[in-house]
C-alpha positions as CSV (number, residue, x, y, z in Angstrom):
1,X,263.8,-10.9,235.8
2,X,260.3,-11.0,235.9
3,X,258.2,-12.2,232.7
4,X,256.3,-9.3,230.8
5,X,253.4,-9.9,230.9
6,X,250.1,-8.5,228.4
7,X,246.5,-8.6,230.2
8,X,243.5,-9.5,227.5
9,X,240.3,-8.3,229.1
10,X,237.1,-8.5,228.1
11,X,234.4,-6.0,229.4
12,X,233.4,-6.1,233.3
13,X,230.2,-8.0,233.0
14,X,231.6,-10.4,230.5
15,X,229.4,-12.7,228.1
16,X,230.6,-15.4,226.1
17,X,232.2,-13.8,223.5
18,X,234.2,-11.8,226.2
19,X,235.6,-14.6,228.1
20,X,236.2,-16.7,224.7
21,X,237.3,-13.5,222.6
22,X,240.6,-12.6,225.7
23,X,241.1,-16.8,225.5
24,X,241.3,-17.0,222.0
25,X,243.3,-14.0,221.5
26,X,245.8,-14.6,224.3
27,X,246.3,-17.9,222.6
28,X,246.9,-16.3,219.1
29,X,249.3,-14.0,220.5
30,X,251.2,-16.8,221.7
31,X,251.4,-18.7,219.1
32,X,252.8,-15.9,217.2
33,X,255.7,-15.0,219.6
34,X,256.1,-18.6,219.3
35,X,256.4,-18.8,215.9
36,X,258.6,-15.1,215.6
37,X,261.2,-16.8,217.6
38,X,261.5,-20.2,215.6
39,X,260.4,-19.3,212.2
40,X,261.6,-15.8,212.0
41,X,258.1,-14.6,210.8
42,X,257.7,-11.0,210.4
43,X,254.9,-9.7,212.8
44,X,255.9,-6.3,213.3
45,X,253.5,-4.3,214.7
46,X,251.3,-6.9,215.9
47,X,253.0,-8.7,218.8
48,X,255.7,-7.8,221.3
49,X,258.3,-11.0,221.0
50,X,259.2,-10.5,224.7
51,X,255.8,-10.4,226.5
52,X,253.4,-13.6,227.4
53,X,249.7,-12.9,226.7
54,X,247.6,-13.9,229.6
55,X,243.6,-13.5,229.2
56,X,242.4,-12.1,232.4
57,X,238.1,-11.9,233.3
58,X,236.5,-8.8,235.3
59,X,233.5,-10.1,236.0
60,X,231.8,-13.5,237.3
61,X,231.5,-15.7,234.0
62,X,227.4,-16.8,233.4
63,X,225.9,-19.4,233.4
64,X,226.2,-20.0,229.4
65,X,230.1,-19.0,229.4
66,X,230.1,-21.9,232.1
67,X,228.7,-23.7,230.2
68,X,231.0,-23.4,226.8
69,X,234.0,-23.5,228.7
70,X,233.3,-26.7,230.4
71,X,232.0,-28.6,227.3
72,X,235.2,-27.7,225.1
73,X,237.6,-28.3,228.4
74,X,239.1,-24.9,228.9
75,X,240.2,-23.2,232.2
76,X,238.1,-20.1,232.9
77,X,240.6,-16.7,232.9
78,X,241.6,-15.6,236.2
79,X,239.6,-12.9,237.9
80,X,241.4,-9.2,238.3
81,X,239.2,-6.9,239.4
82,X,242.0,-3.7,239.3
83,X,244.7,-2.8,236.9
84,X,246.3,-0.2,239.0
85,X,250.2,-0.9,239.6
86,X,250.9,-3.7,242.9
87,X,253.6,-4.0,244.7
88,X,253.4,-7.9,242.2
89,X,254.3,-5.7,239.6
90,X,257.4,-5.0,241.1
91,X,261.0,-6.3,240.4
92,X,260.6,-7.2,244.5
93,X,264.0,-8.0,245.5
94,X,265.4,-11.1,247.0
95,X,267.1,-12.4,249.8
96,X,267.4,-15.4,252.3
97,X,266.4,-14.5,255.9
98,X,268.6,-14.9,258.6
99,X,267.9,-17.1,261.9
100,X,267.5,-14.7,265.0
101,X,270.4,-16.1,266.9
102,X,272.9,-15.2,264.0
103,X,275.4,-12.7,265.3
104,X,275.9,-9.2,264.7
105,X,279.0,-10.1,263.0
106,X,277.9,-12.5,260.5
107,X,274.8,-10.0,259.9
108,X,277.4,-7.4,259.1
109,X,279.7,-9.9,256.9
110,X,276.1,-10.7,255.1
111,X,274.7,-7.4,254.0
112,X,278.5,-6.5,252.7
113,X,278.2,-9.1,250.9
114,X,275.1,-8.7,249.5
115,X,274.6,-5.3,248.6
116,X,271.7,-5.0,251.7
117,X,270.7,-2.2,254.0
118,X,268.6,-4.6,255.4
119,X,268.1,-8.3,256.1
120,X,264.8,-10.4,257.3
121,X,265.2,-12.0,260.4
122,X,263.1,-15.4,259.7
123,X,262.2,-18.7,261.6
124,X,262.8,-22.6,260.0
125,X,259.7,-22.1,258.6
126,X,260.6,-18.9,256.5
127,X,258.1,-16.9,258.7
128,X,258.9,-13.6,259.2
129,X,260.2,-12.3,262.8
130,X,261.6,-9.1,262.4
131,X,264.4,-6.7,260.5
132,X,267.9,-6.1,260.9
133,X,269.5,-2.6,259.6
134,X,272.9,-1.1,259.5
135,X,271.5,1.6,261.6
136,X,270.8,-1.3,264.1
137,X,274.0,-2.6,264.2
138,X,275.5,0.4,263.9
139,X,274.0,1.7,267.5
140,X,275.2,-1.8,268.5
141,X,278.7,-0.9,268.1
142,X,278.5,3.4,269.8
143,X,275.7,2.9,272.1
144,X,276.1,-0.1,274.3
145,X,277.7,0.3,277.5
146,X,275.9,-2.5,279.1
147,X,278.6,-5.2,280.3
148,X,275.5,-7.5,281.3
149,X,274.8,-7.5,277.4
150,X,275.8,-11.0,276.3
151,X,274.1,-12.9,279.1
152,X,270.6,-9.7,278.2
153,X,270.8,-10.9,274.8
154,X,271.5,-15.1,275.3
155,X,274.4,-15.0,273.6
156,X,275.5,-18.5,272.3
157,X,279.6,-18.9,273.0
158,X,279.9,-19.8,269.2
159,X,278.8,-16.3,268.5
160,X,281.6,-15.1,271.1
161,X,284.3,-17.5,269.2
162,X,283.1,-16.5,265.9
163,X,283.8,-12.5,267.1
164,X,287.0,-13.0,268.8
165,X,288.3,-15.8,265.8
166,X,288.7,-17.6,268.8
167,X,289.4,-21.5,270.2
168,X,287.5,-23.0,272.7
169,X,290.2,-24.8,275.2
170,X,287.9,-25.9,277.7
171,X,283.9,-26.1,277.5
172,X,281.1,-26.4,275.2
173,X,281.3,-23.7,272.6
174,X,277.3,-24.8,271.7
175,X,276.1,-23.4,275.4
176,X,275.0,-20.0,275.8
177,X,275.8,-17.1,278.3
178,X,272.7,-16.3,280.6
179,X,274.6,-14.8,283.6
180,X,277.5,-12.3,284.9
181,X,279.1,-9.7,282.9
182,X,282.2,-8.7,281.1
183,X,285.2,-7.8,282.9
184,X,288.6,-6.6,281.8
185,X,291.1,-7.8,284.4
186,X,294.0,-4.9,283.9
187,X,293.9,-4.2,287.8
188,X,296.0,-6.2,290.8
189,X,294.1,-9.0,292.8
190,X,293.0,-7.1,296.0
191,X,290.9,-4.6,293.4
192,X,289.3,-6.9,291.5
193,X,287.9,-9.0,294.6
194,X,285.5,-5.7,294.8
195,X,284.2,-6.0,290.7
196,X,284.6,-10.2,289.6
197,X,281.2,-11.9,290.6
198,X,280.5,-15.9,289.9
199,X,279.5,-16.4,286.4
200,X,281.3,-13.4,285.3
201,X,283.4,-13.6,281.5
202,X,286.9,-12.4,282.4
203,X,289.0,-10.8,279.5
204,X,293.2,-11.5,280.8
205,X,296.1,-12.1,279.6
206,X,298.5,-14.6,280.3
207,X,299.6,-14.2,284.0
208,X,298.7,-17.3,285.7
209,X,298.1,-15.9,289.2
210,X,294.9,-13.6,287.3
211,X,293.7,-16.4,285.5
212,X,293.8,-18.5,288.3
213,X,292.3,-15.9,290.8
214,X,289.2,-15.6,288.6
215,X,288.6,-19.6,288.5
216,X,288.4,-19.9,292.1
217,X,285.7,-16.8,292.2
218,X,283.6,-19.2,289.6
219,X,283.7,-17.0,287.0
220,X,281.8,-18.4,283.4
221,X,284.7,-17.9,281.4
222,X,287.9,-16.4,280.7
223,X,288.8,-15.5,278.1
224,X,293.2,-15.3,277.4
225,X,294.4,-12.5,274.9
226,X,297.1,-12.6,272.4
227,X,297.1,-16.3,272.0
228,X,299.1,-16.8,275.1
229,X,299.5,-20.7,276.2
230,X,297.3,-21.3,278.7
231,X,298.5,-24.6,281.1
232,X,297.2,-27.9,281.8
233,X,296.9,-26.8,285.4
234,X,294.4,-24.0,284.7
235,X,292.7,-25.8,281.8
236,X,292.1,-28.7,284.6
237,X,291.0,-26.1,287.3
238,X,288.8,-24.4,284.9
239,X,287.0,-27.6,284.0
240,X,286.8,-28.7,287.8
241,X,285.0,-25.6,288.4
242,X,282.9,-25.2,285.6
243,X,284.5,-22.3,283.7
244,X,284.7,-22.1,280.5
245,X,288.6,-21.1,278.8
246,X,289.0,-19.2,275.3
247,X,291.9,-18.5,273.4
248,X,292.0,-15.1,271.3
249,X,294.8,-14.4,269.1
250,X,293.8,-10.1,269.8
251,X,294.9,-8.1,272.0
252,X,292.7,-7.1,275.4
253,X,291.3,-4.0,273.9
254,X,290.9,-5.6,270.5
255,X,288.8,-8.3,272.3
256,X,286.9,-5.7,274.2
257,X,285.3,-4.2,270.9
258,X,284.9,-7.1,269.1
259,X,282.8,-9.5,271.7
260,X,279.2,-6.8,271.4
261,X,279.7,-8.4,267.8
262,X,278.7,-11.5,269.4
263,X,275.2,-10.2,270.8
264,X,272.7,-12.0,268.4
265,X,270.7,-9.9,265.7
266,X,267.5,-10.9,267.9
267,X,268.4,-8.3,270.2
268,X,268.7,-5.0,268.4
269,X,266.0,-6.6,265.6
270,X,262.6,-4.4,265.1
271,X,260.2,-7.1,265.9
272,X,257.2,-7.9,263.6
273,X,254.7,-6.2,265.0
274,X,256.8,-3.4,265.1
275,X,257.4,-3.0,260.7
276,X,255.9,-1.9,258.1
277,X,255.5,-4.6,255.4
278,X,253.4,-5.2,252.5
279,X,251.3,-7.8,250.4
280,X,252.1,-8.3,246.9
281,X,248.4,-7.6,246.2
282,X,248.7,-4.1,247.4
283,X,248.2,-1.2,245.3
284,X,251.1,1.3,244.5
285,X,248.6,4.0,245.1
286,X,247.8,3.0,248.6
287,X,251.6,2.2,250.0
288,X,253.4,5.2,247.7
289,X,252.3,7.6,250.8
290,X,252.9,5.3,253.9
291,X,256.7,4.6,251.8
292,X,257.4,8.8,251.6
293,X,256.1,9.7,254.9
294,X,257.6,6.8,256.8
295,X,261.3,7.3,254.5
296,X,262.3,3.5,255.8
297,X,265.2,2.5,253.7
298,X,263.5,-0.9,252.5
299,X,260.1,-2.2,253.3
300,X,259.5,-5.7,253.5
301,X,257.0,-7.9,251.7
302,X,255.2,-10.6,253.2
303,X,251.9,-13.2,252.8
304,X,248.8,-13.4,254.7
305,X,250.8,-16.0,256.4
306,X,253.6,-14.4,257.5
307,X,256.1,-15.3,255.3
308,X,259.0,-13.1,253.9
309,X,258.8,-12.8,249.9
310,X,261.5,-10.1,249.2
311,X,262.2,-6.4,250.4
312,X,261.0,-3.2,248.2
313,X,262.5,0.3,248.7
314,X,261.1,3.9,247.4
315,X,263.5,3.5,244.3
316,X,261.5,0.6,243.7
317,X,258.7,3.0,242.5
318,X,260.3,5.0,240.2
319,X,259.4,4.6,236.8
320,X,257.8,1.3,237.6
321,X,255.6,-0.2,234.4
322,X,252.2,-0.1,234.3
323,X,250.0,-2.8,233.4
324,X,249.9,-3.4,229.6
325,X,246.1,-4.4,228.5
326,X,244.1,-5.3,225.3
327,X,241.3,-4.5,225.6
328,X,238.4,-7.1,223.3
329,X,234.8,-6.6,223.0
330,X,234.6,-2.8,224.3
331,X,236.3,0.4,224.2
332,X,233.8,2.4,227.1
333,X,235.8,3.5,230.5
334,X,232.2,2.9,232.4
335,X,232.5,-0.8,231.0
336,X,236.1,-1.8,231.3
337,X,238.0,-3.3,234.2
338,X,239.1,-1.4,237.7
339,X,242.0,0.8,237.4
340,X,242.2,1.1,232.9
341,X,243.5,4.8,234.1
342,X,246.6,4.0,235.6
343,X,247.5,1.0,232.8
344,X,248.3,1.0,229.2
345,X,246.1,0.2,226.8
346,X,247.9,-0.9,223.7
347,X,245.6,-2.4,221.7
348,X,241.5,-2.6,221.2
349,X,240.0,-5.2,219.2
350,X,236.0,-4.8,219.4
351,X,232.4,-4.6,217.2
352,X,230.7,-1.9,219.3
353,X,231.0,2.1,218.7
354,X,234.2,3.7,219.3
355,X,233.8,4.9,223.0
356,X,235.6,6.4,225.8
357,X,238.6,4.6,226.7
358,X,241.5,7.3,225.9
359,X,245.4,6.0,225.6
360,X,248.6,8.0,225.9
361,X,250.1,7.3,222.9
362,X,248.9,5.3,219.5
363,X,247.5,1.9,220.0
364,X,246.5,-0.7,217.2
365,X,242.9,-0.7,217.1
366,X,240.5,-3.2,215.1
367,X,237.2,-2.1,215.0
368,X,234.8,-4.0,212.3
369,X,230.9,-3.8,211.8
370,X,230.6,-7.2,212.4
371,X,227.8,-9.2,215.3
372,X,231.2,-10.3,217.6
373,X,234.1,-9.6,218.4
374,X,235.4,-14.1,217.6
375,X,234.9,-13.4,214.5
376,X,237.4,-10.8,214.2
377,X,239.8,-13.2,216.3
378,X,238.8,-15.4,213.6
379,X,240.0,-13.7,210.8
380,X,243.2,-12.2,212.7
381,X,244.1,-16.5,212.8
382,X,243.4,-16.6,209.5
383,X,245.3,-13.2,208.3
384,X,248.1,-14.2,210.6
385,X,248.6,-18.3,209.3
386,X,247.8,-19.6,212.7
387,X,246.1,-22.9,212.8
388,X,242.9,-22.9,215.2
389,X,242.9,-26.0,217.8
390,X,239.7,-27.7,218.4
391,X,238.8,-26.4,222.0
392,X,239.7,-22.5,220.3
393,X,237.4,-23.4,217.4
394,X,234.9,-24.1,219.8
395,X,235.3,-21.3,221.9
396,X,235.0,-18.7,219.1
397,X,232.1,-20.6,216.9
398,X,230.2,-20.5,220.6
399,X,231.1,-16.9,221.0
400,X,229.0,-16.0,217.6
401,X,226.5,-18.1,218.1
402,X,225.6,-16.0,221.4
403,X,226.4,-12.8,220.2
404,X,224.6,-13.3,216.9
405,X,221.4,-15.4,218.4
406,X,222.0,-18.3,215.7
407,X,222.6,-16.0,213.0
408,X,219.2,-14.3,214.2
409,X,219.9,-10.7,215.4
410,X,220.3,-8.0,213.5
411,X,223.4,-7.6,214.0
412,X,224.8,-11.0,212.9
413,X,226.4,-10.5,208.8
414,X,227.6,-12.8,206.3
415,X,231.4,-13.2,207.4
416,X,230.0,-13.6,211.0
417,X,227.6,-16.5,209.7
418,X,231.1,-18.2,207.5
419,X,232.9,-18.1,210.6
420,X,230.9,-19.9,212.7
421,X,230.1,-22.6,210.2
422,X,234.1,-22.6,209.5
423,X,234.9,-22.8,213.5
424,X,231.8,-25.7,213.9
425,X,233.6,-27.7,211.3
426,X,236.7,-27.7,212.8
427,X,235.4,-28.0,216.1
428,X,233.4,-31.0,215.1
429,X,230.2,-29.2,216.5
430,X,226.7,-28.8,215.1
431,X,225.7,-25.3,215.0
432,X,221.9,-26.0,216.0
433,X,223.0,-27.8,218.6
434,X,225.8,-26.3,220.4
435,X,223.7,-23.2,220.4
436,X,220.4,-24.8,221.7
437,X,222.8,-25.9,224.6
438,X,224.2,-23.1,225.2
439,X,221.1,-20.9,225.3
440,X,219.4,-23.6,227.5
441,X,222.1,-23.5,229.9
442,X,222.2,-20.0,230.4
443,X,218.1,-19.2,230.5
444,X,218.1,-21.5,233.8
445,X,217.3,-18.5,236.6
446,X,215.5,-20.7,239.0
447,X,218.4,-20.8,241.2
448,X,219.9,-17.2,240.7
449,X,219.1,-14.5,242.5
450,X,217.6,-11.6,241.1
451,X,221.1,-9.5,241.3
452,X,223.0,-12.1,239.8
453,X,220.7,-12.3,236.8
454,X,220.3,-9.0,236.5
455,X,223.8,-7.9,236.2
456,X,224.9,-11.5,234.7
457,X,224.3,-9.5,231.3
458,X,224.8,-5.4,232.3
459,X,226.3,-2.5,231.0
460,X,226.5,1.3,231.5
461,X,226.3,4.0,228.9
462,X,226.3,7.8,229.4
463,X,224.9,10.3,227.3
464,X,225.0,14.0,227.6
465,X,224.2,14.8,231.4
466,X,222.0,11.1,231.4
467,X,223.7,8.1,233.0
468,X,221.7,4.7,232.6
469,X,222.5,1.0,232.2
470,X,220.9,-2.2,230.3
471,X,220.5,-5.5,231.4
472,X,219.5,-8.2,228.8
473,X,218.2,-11.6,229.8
474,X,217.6,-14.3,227.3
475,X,215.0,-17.3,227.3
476,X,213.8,-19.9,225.4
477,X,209.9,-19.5,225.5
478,X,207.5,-16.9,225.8
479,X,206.4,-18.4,229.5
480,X,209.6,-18.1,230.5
481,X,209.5,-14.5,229.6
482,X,206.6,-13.7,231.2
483,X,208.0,-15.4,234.3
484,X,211.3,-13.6,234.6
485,X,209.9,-10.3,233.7
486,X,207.2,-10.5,236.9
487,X,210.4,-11.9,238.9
488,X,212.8,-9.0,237.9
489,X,210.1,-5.7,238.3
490,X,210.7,-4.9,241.5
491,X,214.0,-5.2,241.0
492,X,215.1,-3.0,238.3
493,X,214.3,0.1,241.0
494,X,216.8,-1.4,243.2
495,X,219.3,-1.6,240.8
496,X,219.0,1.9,240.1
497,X,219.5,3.3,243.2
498,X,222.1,0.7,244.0
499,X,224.3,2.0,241.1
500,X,223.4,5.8,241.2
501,X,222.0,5.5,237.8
502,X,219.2,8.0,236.1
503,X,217.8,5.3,234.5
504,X,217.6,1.9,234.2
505,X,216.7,-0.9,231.7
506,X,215.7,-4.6,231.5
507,X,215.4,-6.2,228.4
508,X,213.9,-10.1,228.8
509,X,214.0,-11.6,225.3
510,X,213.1,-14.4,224.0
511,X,215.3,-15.7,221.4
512,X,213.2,-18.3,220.1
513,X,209.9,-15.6,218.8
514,X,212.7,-12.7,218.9
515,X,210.3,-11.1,221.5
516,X,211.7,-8.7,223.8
517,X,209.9,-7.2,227.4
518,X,211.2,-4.0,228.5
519,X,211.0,-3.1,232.3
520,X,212.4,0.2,233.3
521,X,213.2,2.2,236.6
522,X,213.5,6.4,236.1
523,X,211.9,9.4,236.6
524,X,211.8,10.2,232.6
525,X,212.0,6.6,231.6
526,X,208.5,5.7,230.6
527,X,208.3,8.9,228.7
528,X,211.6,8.4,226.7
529,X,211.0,5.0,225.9
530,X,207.3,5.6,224.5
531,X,208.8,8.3,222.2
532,X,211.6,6.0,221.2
533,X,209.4,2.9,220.6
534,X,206.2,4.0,220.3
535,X,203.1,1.8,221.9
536,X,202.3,2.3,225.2
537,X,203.5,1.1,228.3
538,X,201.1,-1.5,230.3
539,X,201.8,-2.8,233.7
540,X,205.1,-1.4,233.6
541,X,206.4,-3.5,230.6
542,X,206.7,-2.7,227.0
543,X,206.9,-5.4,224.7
544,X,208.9,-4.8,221.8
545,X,208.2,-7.7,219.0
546,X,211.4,-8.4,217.0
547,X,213.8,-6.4,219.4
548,X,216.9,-8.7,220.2
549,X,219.8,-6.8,220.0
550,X,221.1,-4.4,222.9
551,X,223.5,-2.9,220.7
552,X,221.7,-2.4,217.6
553,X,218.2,-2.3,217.9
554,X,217.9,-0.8,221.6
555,X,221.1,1.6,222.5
556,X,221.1,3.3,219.0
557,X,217.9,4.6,218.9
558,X,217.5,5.4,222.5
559,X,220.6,7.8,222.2
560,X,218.6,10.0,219.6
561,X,215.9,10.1,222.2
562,X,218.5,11.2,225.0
563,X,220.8,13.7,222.5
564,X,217.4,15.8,221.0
């Protein structure tokens, strides 16, 4: 059974308390399931005791995440752009292909004994060369009237002893048929002179004169009924001539309906570029319509290379689990990852607004007035008697540190300030310098492009009927301001008609003089701005001296503007 798993996202342009925020909290998480199990701590509520917590990443991680990550030697989350259900999330079930030379018999024996409508018809390599189904075998058995079938199909002679539960008495039972067809010898001698050809396979009983009439025509094989002796005379001719002897313990017409059993599954198969199949990346929504109008009984799923992973069927579908997310540092739909719709969101830890993400039933939310979202994984260690690892530590101390500027945006508070210096400490960092590192590392543009530093730091808002988004840029010097803000004008226009936005915003700020240059795109943007900031607009750039903050000293007052 597959492992349960619980996605921790941050938002889809993630910063560094997004990426450090889902690790820290998928570790957390862990650690209490951990603990639930061998210290019979009471968590209710908080953690599901069955579930792993995996942190997952939307987004491309910047240049100053990189940065963190590397220096405290922890793996970047994987990247999922979509949470809508895959054919991954599926309880995909499992069976061992077959070779194509495997007989209709043993196919038969197989899916009996397995439970299986269906079986994957695979080479040594596990590649995938087509499907075998009841209904195949089935029209096997009532349709065939082809006596040249064994030699169509290649039909090895173990196959034909396998059907028959027959002995091989003269010849190599690991040859295979390619020529004549199957004859019942039930007439006399002078009729059958007109209907045995050389190479023919020659069902008889155990009258010698038949047996050895059919020898001396050069038939394949014969093939004696009812286990009935068979002497050395004929077993010597047969060999002499080439012709191959089996012994059946069934009767004639028993023998008859049992040796199409022998035909090999490669025959009746659907070959491969004849199926439907599947990737486990696939999306329920895309496949759910192909399944229903197609009504296959099973569907198989395969990988880019070929090879067979498991079948699915329609049942498959129903009531299939969605994806279970947390969601940390943001609670808007516009800024969450692909899909949130079809998933279930069942918790929200975050230090923004109370936005637009809806859920179908209660979730635990955490929302605090604080400048990040570490320090509320902080204090969830601390409520929760977790001890914090070194590399954590220095995850979530880094994660303030950004969001809060070095304690210098106005958004930073006291317990975010005690936290970092708490997390530094057991980190064994310096504040002034991990954060001078950090910020260094992620103001280097000269070898992005303009659309990945634009939207290394971007996020949409909505409000009323006026959809806009804000990208933030930080540097280290007022030069460098000036430089990236006469880089990036031309581009903010793009940007907006690139996303379909109303408006669009660019905030270069300088951490160091907590100076902020404001470049814009819009019909009504100049206007809204001036009346939202006052000062006037020159060169298309208004500077706005002690701005720093996005969240609380840009978005909040330019929503008044927007909603009078």
């Amino acid at each position: 059974m597959k492992k349960k798993e619980i996605l921790i996202f941050g938002h889809r342009n993630p910063d560094t308390d997004s990426i450090c925020s889902a690790i820290a909290c998928a570790y957390l998480k862990n650690q209490m399931v951990k603990m639930a199990k061998e210290h019979q701590v009471d968590y209710f509520g908080k953690i599901d005791t069955d579930a792993v917590y995996v942190p997952k990443r939307a987004g491309v991680i910047n240049p100053e995440t990189d940065y963190v990550l590397k220096r405290f030697g922890v793996n970047p989350p994987a990247y999922l752009q979509d949470v809508r259900k895959q054919v991954a999330d599926i309880n995909v079930r499992k069976l061992d292909g077959i070779p194509r030379k495997l007989s209709l018999k043993r196919a038969w024996r197989l899916m009996r004994t397995v439970n299986a409508a269906t079986l994957p018809i695979v080479d040594e390599n596990g590649i995938m060369e087509g499907l075998i189904t009841i209904g195949d075998i089935a029209r096997a058995y009532m349709a065939v009237f082809d006596n040249g079938i064994l030699s169509a199909a290649g039909t090895s002679y173990e196959n034909v002893l396998d059907a028959l539960d027959g002995t091989m008495l003269v010849g190599d039972k690991e040859a295979y048929i390619n020529e004549g067809r199957i004859f019942i010898a039930a007439a006399n001698i002078e009729v059958m002179k007109n209907h045995i050809h050389e190479n023919d396979i020659i069902i008889l009983g155990n009258r010698y004169e038949t047996q050895l009439f059919a020898i001396e025509r050069h038939v394949g094989c014969i093939i004696v009924c009812e286990g009935a002796p068979v002497s050395r005379t004929i077993r010597k001719l047969a060999e002499n001539n080439g012709c191959k002897v089996i012994s059946s313990p069934h009767d004639a017409y028993t023998v008859a309906r049992l040796i199409t059993q022998s035909v090999p599954v490669d025959y009746f198969m659907t070959k491969t570029e004849n199926i439907v199949s599947f990737r486990k990346k696939d999306y329920i929504d895309d496949i759910k319509g192909i399944m229903t109008k197609l009504r296959h009984r099973d569907f198989p799923i395969i990988t880019k290379d070929q090879k067979f992973v498991g079948m699915i069927s329609r049942r498959s579908l129903l009531d299939m689990p969605a994806k279970r997310i947390i969601l940390v540092d943001h609670n808007e739909m516009d800024q969450a990852v692909a899909g949130l719709f079809d998933a279930e969101v069942v918790e929200i830890i975050d230090h923004h607004k109370l936005g637009t993400v809806e859920t179908i039933k209660p979730v635990n939310v955490r929302n605090q007035p604080v400048g990040c979202t570490a320090t509320i994984i902080y204090q969830m260690f601390i409520e929760n008697g977790v001890d914090i690892p070194g590399d954590i530590a220095g995850l979530l101390c880094s994660a303030i540190l950004s969001d809060t500027l070095l304690f210098r945006s106005p958004t930073c508070t006291q317990t975010d300030e005690d936290a970092a210096r708490a997390l530094a400490a057991i980190a064994g960092v310096d504040p002034q310098e991990l954060a001078d590192s950090m910020f260094k590392a992620g103001s280097n543009l000269d070898a992005k492009t303009e659309e990945e530093i634009f939207y290394q730091d971007y996020k949409k808002f909505v409000s009323g009927n006026t959809n806009f988004g804000v990208s933030q840029v930080l540097v280290m010097s007022a030069d460098e301001r000036k430089k990236v803000s006469k880089r990036m004008a031309s581009y903010v226009e793009k940007a907006r008609e690139d996303k379909g936005q109303n408006m669009m915003f660019l905030l270069v700020t300088n951490i160091v003089d907590e100076t902020t240059e404001l470049l814009f795109s819009g019909d009504k943007a100049k206007e809204i701005i001036e009346e939202t900031f006052g000062g006037s607009v020159s060169n298309g750039v208004l500077l706005l001296p002690g701005v720093v903050s996005r969240k609380k000293q840009f978005i909040p007052p330019l929503m008044t503007t927007l909603q009078q």
